[in-house]
C-alpha positions in Angstrom: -12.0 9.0 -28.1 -11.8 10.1 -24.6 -10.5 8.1 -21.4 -11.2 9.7 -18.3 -9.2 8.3 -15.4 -10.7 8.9 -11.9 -7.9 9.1 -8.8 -7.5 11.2 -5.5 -6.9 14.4 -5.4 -3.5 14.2 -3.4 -0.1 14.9 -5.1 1.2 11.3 -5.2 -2.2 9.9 -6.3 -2.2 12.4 -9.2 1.6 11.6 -10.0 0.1 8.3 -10.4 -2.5 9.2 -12.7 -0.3 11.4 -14.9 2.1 8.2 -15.5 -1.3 6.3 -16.7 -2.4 9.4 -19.1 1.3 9.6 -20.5 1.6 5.6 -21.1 -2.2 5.8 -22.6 -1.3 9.0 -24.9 2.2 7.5 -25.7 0.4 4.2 -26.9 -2.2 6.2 -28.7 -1.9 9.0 -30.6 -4.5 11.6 -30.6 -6.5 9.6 -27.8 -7.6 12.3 -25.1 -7.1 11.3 -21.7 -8.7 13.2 -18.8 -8.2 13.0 -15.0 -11.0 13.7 -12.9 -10.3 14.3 -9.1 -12.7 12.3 -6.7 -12.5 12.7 -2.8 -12.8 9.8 -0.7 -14.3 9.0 2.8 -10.4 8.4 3.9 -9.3 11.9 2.7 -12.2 13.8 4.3 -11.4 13.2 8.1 -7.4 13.7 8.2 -7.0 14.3 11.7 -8.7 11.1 12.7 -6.4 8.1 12.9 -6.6 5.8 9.8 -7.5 3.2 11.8 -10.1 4.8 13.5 -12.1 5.8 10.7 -13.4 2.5 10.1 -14.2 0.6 6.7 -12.9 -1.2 4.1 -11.6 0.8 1.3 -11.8 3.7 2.6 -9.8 5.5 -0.2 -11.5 3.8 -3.2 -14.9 2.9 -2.8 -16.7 6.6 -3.7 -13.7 6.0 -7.0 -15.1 2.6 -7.4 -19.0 4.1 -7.3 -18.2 6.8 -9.9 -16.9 3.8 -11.8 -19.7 1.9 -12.0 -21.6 5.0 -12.6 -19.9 5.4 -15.7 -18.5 8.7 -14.7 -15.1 7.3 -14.7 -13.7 5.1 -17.1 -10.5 3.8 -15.5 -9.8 4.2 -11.8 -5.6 3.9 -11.1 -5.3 3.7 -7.1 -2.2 2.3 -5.2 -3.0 -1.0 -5.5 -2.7 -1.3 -1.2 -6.0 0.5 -1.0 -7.7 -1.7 -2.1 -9.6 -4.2 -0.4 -8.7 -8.0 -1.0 -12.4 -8.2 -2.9 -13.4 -6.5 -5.9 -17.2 -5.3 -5.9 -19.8 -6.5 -8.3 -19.4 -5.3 -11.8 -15.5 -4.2 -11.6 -12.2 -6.0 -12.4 -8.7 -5.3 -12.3 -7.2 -4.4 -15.8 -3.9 -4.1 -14.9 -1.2 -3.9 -12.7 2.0 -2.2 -13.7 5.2 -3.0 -12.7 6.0 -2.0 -9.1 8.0 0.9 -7.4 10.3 0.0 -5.0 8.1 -1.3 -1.9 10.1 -1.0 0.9 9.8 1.1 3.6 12.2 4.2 4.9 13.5 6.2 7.6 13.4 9.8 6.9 15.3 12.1 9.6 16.8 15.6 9.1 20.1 14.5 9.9 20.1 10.9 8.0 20.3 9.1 10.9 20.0 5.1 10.7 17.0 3.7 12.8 19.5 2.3 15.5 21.4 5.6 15.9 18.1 7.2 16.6 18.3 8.4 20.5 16.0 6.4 23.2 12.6 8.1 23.0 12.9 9.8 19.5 9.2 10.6 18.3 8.6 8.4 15.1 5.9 9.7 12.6 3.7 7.6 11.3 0.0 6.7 10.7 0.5 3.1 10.3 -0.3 0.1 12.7 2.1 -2.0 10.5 5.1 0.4 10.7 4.3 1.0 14.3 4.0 -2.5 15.4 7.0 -3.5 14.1 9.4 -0.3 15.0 8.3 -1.1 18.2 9.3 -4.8 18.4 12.5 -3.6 17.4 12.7 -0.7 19.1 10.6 -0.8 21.4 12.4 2.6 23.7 11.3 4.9 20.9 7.6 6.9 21.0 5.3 6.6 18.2 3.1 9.6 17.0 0.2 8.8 15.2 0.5 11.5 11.5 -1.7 12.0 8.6 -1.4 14.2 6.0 -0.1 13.7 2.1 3.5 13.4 1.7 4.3 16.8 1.8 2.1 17.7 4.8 4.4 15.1 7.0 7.8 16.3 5.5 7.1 19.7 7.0 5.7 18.6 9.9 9.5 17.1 10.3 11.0 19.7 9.3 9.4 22.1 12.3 10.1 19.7 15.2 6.8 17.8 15.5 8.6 14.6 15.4 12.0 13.1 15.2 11.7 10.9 11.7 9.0 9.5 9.7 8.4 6.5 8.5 6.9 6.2 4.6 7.2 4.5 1.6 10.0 4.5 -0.8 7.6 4.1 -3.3 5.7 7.5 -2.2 8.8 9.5 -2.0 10.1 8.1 -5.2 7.3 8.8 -7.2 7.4 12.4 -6.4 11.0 12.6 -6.9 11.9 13.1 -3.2 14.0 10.5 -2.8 16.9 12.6 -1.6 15.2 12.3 1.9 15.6 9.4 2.8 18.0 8.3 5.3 17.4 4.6 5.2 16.0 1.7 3.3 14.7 -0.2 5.9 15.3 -4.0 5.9 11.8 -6.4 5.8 13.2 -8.2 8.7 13.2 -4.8 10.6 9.8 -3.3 9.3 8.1 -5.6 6.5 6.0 -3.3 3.8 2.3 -3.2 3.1 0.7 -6.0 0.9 0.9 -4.5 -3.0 2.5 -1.7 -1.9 4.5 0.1 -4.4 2.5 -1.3 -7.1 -0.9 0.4 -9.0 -4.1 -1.1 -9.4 -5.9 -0.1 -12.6 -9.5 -0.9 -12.4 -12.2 -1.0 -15.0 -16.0 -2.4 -15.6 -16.3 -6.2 -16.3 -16.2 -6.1 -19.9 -15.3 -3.1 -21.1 -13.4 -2.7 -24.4 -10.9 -0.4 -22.1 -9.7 -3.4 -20.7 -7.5 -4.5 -24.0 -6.1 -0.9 -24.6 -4.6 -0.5 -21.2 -3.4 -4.5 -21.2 0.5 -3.3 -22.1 0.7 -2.0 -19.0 0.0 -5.0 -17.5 3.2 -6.7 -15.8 2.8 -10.4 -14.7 6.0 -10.6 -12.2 4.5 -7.7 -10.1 1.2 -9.2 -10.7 1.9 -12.6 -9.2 3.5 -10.6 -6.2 0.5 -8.9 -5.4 -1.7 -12.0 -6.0 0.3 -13.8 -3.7 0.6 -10.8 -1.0 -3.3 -10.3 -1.3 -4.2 -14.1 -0.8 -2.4 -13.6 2.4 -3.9 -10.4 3.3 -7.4 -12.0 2.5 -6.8 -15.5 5.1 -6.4 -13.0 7.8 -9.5 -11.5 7.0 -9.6 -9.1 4.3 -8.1 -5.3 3.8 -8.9 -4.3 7.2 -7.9 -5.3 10.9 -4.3 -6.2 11.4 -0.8 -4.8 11.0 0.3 -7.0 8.5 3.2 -6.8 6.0 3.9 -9.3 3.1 6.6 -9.2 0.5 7.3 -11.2 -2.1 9.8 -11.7 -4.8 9.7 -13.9 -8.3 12.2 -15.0 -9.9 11.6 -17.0 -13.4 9.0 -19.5 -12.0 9.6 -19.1 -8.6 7.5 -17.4 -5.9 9.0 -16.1 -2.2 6.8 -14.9 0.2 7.5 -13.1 3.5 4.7 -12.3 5.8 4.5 -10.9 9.3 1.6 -10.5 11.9 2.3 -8.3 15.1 0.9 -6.9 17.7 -0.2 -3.0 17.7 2.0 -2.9 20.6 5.1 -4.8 19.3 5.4 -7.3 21.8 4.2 -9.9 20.2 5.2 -10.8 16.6 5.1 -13.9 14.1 7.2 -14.1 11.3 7.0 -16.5 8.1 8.4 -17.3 4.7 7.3 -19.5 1.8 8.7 -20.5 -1.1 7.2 -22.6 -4.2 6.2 -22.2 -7.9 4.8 -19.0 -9.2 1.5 -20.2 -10.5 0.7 -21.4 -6.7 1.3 -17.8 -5.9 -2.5 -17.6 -4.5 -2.4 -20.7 -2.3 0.8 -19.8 -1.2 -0.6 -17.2 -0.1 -3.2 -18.7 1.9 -0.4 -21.3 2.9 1.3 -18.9 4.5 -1.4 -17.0 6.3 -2.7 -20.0 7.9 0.7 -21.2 9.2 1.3 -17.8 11.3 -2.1 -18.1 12.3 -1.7 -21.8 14.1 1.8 -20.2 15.1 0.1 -17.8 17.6 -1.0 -15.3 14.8 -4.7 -15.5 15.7 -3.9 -14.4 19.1 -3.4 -11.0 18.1 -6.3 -10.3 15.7 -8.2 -7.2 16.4 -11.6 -6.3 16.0 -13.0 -6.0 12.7 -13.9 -2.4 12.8 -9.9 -1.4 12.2 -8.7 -0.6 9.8 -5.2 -1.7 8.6 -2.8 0.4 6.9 -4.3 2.0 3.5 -3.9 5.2 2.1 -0.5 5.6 4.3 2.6 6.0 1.6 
């Protein structure tokens, strides 16, 4: 039998891949597992602005098509690509436990966000990352970057900009986690919804489903169900920077969430706390609390798009 898994083409996404065909051939002997490389609408225009390219799912939905082509037989993307609805015919197999989802500093000196000088240039292609640095600091310059991981860690590393902003996650995954100069704190810069964590999608039905189900890790899932109910209240994958985070712990369910203006001036902040199989309508809960708080007032038009595809 063969499995062919379908993913990006960049290193990280085919980091993520390997992990899947190693699990898969470690659970199976003898299976064959092959990774076919699909390009995306998100990775054909890199020096256009994430959020200008418009869409949702901007790095999965040619993935999804080959998919439901049958080209593909399991699709592993990170799990904060994808949009808050699943299309017709697919399902979410599994979700493995979680990388660490927080997001970093990386400088050439290792230099703490706070110790950065007034007007640093900060790296990233984020609206999340860049709303919040700028609430908290808002004397420091934001450049918009794309580029895989190690396209931005160069660009650092000539001058272009004075620290970068990614995900520990990203870095960990392709074992350059010596870079990092800080762990940032969620009440500094709170991460993507499902970020960290892998999202591996199949057809409704599919025998496929059951073979890949060890992978599948509840805790993490219940995260990312509540994280993505949150996402989805707001209106979807797209539109807003928007972080969520939450934690489980036996039964229980945290959730952080955070709506801010592109320009950091404005910001709304919230936490939730309640059993673990609300985790969807807490979710929801805690979405429509920020909004009556002044969230709406910030919402931007539906043609943005939010922070996918940015590690």
């Amino acid at each position: 039998m063969t499995i062919r898994i379908g993913t990006r083409g960049s290193a990280l996404a085919l980091a993520q891949a390997e992990w899947v065909r190693r699990k898969l051939e470690e659970r199976y002997p003898g299976i064959k597992v092959e990774t076919v490389t699909i390009k995306t609408s998100g990775d054909r225009f890199l020096s256009t602005p994430i959020h200008a390219i418009g869409g949702k799912g901007i790095f999965v939905k040619e993935i999804e098509e080959a998919l439901l082509r049958k080209e593909i037989d399991l699709a592993v993307h990170s799990m904060k690509d994808l949009p808050t609805e699943t299309p017709a015919g697919l399902t979410l197999a599994a979700v493995p436990e979680r990388e660490d989802p927080r997001d970093v500093l990386v400088t050439l000196n290792h230099r703490s966000l706070k110790d950065l000088p007034s007007g640093a240039r900060i790296g990233t292609g984020s609206l999340r990352r860049k709303a919040q640095i700028l609430h908290y600091r808002p004397d420091l310059s934001i450049l918009p970057i794309r580029g895989n991981i190690d396209t931005r860690l160069k660009k650092l590393e000539r001058g272009e900009v004075d620290a970068l902003i990614m995900a520990a996650a990203g870095l960990g995954r392709l074992e350059c986690g010596q870079r990092i100069s800080e762990y940032l704190s969620p009440d500094i810069c709170l991460s993507a919804v499902a970020q960290g964590a892998l999202g591996l999608e199949s057809r409704v039905g599919d025998p496929l489903i059951a073979q890949v189900a060890f992978l599948h890790y509840p805790p993490t899932a219940l995260q990312v169900l509540a994280e993505r109910a949150f996402l989805r209240r707001l209106g979807g994958g797209c539109q807003i920077p928007v972080g969520a985070r939450a934690w489980t712990d036996d039964d229980k369910i945290r959730l952080l969430g955070v709506i801010c203006e592109v320009d950091g001036r404005r910001l709304y902040r919230g936490e939730i706390t309640g059993s673990a199989n609300d985790a969807e309508r807490l979710g929801q809960e805690l979405a429509e609390r920020l909004l009556k708080d002044g969230g709406a007032g910030v919402l931007v038009p539906k043609d943005r798009v939010l922070d996918h595809g940015v590690s």
